[in-house]
FINU-319016 format. One line per field, with one value per residue (C-alpha): residue number from 0; x, y, z; residue in three letters. Coordinates in pm, 1 decimal, padded with zeros to 6 digits, always signed. Layout:
// residues N
resi	(NUM	...)
east	(X	...)
north	(Y	...)
up	(Z	...)
resn	(ALA	...)
//
This chain:
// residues 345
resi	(0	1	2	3	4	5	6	7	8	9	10	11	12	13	14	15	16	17	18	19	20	21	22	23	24	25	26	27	28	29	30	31	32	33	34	35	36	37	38	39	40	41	42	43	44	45	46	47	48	49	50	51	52	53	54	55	56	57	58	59	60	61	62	63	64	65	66	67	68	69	70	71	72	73	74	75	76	77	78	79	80	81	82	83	84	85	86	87	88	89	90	91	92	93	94	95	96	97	98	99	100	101	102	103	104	105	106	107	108	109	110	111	112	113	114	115	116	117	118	119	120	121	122	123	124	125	126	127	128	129	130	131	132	133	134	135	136	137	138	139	140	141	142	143	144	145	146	147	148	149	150	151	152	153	154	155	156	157	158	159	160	161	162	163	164	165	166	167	168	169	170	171	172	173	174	175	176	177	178	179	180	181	182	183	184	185	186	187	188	189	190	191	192	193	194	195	196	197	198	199	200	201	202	203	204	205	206	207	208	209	210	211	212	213	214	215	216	217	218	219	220	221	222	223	224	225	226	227	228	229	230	231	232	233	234	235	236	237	238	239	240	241	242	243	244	245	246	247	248	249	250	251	252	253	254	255	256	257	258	259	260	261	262	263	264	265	266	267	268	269	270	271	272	273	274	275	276	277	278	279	280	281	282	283	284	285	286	287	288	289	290	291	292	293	294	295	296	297	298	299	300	301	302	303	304	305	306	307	308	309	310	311	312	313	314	315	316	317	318	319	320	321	322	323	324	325	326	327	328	329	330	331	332	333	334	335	336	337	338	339	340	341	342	343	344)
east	(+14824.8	+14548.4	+14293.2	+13920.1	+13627.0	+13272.7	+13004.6	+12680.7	+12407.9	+12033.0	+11834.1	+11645.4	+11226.5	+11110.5	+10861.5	+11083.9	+11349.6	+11726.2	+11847.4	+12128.6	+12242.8	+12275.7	+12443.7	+12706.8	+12784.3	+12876.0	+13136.8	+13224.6	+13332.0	+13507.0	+13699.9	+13761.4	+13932.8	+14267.4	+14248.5	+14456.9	+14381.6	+14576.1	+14235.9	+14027.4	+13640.1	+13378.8	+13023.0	+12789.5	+12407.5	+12154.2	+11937.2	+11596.9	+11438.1	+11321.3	+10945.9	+10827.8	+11053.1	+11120.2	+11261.8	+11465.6	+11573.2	+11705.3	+11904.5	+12094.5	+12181.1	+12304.5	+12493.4	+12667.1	+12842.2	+13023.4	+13387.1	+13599.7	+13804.2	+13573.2	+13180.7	+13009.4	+12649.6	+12539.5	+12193.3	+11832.0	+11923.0	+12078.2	+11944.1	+12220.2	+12534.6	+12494.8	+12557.2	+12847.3	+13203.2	+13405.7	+13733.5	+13516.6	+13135.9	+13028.0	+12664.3	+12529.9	+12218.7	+12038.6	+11740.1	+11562.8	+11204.6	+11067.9	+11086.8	+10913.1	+10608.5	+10316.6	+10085.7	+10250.1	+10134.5	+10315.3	+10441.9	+10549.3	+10794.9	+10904.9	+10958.8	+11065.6	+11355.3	+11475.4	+11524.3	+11688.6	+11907.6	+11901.6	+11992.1	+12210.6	+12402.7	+12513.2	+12775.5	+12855.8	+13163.0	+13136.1	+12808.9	+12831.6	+12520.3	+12448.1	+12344.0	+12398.5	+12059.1	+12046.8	+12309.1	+12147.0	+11787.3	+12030.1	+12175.9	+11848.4	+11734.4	+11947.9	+12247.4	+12621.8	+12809.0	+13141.4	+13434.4	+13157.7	+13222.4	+12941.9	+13070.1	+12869.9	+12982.3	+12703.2	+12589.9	+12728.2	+12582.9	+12649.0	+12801.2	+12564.4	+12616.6	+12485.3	+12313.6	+11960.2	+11934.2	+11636.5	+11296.3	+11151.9	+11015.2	+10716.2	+10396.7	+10351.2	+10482.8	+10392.2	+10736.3	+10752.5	+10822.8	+10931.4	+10839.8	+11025.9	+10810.8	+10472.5	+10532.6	+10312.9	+10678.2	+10715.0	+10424.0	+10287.4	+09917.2	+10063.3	+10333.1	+09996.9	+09795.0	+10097.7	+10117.4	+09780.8	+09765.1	+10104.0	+10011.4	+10268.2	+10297.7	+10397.7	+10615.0	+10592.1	+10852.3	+10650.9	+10399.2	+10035.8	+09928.9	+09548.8	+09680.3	+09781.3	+09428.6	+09239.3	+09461.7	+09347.4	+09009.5	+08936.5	+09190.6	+09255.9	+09605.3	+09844.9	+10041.7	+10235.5	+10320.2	+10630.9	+10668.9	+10944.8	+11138.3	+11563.2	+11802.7	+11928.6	+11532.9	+11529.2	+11837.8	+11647.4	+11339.3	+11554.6	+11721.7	+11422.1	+11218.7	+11267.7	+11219.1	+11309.8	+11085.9	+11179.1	+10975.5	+10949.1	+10815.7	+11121.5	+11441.0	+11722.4	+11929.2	+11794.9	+11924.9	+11720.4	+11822.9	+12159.5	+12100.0	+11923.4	+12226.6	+12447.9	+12281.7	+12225.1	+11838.1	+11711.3	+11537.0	+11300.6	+11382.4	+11249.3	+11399.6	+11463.5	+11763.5	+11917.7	+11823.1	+11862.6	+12243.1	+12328.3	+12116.7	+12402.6	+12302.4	+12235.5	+11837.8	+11527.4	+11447.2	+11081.3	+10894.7	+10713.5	+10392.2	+10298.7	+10163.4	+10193.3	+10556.5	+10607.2	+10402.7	+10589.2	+10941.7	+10856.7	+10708.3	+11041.7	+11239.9	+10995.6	+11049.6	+11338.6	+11590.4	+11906.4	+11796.1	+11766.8	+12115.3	+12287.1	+12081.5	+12183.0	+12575.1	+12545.2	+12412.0	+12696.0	+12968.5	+12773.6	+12723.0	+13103.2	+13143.1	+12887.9	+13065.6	+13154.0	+13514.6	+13498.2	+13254.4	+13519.4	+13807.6	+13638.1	+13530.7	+13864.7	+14033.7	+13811.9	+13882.6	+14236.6	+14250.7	+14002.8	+14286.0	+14587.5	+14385.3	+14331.4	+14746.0	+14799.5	+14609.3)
north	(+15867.6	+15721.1	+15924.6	+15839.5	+15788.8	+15746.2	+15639.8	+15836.9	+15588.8	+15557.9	+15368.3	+15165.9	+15119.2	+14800.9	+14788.8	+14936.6	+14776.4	+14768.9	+14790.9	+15088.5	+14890.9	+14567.3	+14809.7	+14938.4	+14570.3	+14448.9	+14767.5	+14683.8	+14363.5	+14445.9	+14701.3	+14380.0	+14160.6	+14234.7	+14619.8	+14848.7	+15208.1	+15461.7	+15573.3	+15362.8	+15327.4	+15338.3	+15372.0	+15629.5	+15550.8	+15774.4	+15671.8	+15708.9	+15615.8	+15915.1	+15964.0	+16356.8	+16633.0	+16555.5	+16193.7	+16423.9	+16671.4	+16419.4	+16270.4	+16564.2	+16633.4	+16289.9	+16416.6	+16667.8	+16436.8	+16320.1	+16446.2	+16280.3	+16344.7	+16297.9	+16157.2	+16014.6	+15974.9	+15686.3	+15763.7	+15882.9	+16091.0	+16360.7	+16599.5	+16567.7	+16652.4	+17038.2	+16893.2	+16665.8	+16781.3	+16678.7	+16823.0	+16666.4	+16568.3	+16303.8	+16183.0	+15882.5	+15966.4	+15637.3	+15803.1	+16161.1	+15996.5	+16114.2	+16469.4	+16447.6	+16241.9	+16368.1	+16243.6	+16534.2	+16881.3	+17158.9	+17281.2	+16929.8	+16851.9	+17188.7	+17140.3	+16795.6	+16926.0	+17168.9	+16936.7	+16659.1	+16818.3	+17144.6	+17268.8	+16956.6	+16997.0	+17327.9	+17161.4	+16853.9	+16840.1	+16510.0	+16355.7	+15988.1	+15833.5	+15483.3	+15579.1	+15810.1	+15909.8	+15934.4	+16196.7	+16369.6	+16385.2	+16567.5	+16782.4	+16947.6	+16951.3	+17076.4	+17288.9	+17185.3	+17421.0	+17561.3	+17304.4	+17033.5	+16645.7	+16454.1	+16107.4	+15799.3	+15495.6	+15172.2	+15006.8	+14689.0	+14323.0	+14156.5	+13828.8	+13544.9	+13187.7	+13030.4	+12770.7	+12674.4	+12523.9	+12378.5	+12295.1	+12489.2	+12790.3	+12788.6	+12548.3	+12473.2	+12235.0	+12584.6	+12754.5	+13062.7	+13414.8	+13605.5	+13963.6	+14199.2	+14489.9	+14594.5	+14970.3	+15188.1	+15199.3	+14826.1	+14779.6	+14504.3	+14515.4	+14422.1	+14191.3	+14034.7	+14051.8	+13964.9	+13665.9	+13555.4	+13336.6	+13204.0	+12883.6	+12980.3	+13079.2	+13434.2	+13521.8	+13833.4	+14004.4	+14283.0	+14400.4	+14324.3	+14676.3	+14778.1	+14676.3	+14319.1	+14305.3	+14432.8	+14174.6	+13912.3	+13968.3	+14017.4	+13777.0	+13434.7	+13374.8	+13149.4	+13348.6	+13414.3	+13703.6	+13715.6	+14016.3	+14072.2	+13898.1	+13851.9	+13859.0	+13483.8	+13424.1	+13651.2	+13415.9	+13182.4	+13311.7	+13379.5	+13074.2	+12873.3	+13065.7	+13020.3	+13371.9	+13692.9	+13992.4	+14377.4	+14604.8	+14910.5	+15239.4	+15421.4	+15284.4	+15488.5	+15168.0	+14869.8	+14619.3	+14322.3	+14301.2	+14284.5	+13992.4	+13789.1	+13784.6	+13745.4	+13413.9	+13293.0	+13390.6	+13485.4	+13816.2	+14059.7	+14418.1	+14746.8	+14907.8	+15266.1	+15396.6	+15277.8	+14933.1	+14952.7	+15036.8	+14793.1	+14476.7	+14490.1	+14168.4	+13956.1	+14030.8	+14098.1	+14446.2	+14518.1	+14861.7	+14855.2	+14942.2	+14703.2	+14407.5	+14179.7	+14245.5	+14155.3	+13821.6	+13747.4	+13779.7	+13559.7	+13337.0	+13304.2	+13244.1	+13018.4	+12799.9	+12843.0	+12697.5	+12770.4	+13129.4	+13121.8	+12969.2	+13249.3	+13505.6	+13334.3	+13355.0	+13716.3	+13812.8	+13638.9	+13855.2	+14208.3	+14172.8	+14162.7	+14543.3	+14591.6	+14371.5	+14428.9	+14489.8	+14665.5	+14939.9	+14975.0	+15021.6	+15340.3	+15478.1	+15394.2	+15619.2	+15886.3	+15862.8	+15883.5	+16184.6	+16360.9	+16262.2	+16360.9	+16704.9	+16698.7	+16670.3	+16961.8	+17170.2)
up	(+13357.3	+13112.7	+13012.7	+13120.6	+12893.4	+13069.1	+12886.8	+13024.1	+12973.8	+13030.0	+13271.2	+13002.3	+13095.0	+13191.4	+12899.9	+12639.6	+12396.6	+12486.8	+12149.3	+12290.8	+12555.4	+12352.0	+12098.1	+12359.4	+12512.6	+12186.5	+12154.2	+12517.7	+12389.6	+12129.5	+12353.4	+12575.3	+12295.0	+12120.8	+12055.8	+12243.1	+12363.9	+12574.0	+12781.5	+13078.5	+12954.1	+13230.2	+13276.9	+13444.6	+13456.6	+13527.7	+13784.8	+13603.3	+13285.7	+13088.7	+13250.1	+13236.6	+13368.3	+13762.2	+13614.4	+13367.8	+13621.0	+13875.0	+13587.1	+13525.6	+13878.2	+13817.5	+13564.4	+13784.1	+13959.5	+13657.1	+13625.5	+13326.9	+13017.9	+12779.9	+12832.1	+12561.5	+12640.5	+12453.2	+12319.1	+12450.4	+12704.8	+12489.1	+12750.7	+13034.8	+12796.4	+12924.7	+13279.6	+13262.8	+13414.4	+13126.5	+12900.2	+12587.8	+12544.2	+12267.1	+12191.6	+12022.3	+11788.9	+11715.5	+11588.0	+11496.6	+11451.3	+11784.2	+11736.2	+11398.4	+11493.1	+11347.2	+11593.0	+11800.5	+11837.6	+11647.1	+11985.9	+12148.5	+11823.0	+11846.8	+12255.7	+12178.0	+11919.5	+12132.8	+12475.6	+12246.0	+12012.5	+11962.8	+12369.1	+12415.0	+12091.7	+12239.4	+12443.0	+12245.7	+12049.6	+11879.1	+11759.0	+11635.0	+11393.2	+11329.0	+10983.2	+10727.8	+10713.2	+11083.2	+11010.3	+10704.9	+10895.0	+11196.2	+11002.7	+10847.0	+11143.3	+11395.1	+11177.8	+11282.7	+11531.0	+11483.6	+11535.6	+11593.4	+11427.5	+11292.3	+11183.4	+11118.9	+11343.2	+11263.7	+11578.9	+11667.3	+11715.8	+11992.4	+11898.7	+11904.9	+12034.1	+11706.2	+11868.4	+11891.6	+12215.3	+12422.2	+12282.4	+11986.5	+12093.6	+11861.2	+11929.4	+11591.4	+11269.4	+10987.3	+10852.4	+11124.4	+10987.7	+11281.5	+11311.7	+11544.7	+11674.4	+11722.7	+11698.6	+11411.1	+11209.7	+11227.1	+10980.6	+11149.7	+10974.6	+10647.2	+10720.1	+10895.5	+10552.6	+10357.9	+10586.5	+10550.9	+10213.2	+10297.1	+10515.0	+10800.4	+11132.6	+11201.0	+11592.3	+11699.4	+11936.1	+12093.4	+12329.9	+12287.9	+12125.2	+12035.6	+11647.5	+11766.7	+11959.8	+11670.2	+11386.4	+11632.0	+11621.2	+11267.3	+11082.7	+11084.6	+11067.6	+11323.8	+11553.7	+11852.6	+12062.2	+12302.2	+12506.4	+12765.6	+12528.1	+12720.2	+12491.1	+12526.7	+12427.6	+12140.2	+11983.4	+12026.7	+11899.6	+11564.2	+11601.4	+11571.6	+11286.1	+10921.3	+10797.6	+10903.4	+10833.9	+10917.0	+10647.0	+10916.6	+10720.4	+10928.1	+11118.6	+11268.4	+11196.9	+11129.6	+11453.7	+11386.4	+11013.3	+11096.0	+11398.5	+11174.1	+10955.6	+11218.5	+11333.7	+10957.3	+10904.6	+10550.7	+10562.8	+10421.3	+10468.4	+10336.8	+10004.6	+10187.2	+10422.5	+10658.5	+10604.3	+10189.8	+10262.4	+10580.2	+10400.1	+10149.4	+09920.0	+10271.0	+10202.0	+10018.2	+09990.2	+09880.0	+09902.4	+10257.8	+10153.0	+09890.8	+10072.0	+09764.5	+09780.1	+10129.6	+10050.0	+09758.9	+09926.4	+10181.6	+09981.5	+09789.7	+10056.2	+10239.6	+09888.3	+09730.7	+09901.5	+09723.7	+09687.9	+10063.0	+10103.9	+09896.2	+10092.5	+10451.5	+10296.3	+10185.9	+10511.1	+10704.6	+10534.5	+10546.5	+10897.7	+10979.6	+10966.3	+11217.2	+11421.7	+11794.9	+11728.0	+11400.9	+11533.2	+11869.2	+11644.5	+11467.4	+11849.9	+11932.9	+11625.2	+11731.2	+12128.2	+12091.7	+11886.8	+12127.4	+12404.4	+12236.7	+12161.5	+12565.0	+12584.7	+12389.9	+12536.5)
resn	(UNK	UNK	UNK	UNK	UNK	UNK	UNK	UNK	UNK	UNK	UNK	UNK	UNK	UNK	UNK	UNK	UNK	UNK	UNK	UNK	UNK	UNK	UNK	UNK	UNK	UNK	UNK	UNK	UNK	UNK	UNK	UNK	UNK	UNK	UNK	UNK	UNK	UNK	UNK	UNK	UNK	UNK	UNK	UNK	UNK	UNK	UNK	UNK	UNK	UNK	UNK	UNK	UNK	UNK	UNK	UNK	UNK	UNK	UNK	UNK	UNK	UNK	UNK	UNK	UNK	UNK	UNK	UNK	UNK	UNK	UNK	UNK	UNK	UNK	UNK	UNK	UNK	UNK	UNK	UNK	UNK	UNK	UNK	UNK	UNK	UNK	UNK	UNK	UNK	UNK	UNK	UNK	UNK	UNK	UNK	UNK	UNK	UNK	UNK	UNK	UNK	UNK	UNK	UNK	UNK	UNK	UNK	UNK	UNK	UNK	UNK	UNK	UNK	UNK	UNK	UNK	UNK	UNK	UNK	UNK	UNK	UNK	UNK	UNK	UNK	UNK	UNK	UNK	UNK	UNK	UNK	UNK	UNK	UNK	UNK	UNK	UNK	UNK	UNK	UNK	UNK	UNK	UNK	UNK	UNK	UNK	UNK	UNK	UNK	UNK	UNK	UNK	UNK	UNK	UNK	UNK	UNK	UNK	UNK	UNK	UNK	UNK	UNK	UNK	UNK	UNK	UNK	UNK	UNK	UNK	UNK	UNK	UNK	UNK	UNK	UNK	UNK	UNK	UNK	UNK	UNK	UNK	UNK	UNK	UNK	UNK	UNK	UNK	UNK	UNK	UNK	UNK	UNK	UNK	UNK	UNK	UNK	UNK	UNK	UNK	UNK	UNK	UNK	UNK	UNK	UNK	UNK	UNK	UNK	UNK	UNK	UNK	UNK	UNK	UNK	UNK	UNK	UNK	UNK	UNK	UNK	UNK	UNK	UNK	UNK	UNK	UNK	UNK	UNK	UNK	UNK	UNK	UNK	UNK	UNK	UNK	UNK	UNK	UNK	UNK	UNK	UNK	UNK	UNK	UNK	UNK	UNK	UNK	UNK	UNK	UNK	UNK	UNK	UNK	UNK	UNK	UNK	UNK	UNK	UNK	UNK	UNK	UNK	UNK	UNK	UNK	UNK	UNK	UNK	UNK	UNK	UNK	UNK	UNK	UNK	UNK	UNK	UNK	UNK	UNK	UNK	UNK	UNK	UNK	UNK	UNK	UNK	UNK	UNK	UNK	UNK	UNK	UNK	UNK	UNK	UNK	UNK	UNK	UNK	UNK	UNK	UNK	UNK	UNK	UNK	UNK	UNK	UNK	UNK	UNK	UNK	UNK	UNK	UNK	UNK	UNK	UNK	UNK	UNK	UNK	UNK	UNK	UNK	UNK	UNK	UNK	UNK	UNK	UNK	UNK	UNK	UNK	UNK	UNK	UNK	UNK	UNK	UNK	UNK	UNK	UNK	UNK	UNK	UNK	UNK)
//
């Protein structure tokens, strides 16, 4: 009989991005194509999105009920790997930055750290990172326990229909930058500035923060903001725009750099990790806190179109490896030797 893997995931907010779950599909797929596997995925999810402790607590009764050969909760919800009925327990860590915000207390990162990682790593045996410095911010914070694996596995990109379909999204002639985010890491106020003297029109995927009201208010630049943003709109959304622009101060991964490759957008990215290693040559890098850098990227690739092209070609063959099939061969590798150590025993 075929061994069972359930993957243990979250019930995403209404308001929040679903960068996991398009993450998982496009490993789902990849699972679905050509690749063969002597163990059954399925899928447990918890019945409530993370929202103070009685949310948290019903979720790991939830977790309770789960009996399988190995679970593999697939990010967020770290907490309920204690609870699960399983022979094996593997977690997904997307990102650390949570539990080092300094707009939290002392005592909340500390309480934070604790709930996350350090109680739920107790029982893990495998921990998968999107990023090696996902894995290297982990590890200093949270040491590794005895006969505990820490691998890297990317996340995945869903594969994209390529085509731009239906009216242009955008209610303007300018060149559109689009802008994913509107969180404090996504470094929205200077891409904004940086955007400024550039005589274009900049999209924003995101929700309509006190920043964006503020931005509004005091500069004079054309924009757009689309919140609750589906994911057939989004490809459009990138579709449609001329530039790409992801300078975030801090990333666990990177997603949108690697989407706007996929669908053949130039980019700008940020010159640190993760997204200095998973740009490969398939973007700009500049340092995200220079403004004049961010401008003059742009500029460069709102202008110079064969540097564009080479940039839009680059980008095509780095995103490959984070491709839905390539990232479900490496879970794959590591599944079936977690199974054939279930045999032996």
């Amino acid at each position: 009989m075929s061994a069972t893997v359930t993957w243990v995931k979250r019930q995403p907010r209404i308001d929040s991005n679903h960068s996991i779950e398009r993450c998982f599909d496009a490993i789902e797929s990849g699972f679905n194509g050509q690749l063969e596997c002597n163990f059954v995925i399925t899928s447990a999810v918890v019945p409530f999105s993370t929202n103070g402790v009685w949310s948290m607590i019903k979720n790991c009764v939830t977790a309770l009920k789960v009996h399988t050969d190995i679970a593999h909760v697939t990010g967020d919800i770290n907490y309920v790997l204690p609870f699960l009925r399983s022979k094996k327990r593997m977690l997904t860590v997307h990102d650390v930055g949570h539990v080092q915000d300094p707009l939290h207390s002392p005592f909340k990162r500390w309480l934070l750290l604790l709930i996350w990682f350090k109680f739920p790593l107790l029982f893990c045996d495998t921990v998968f990172c999107v990023s090696h410095q996902t894995l290297e911010r982990l590890n200093h914070l949270v040491p590794k326990r005895r006969g505990q694996r820490r691998l890297v596995i990317p996340a995945a990109i869903r594969e994209k229909s390529g085509h731009a379909l239906g009216p242009r999204p955008y209610k303007t002639d300018k060149k559109v930058i689009l802008q994913i985010g509107t969180a404090p890491n996504k470094n929205l106020y200077r891409v904004w500035k940086a955007c400024e003297q550039l005589g274009c029109h900049l999209a924003i995927v995101g929700h309509e923060t006190d920043e964006v009201k503020s931005l509004q208010a005091n500069r004079i630049l054309s924009h757009s903001i689309h919140t609750n943003v589906s994911d057939d709109a989004l490809e459009q959304l990138y579709l449609h725009c001329d530039v790409v622009v992801f300078v975030s101060t801090h990333e666990g991964f990177g997603m949108p750099l690697i989407e706007a490759q996929t669908l053949g957008k130039p980019c700008v990215t940020s010159a640190i990790e993760p997204m200095k290693s998973n740009a490969g040559d398939g973007a700009l890098q500049v340092d995200p806190l220079d403004t004049g850098s961010i401008r003059a990227a742009l500029e460069q690739l709102l202008t110079n179109r064969e540097l564009s092209e080479a940039i839009v070609e680059s980008g095509y063959l780095n995103a490959h490896k984070f491709a839905g099939v390539e990232v479900a061969r490496q879970h794959i590798r590591v599944y079936q030797e977690e199974v054939e150590n279930i045999d032996s025993l």
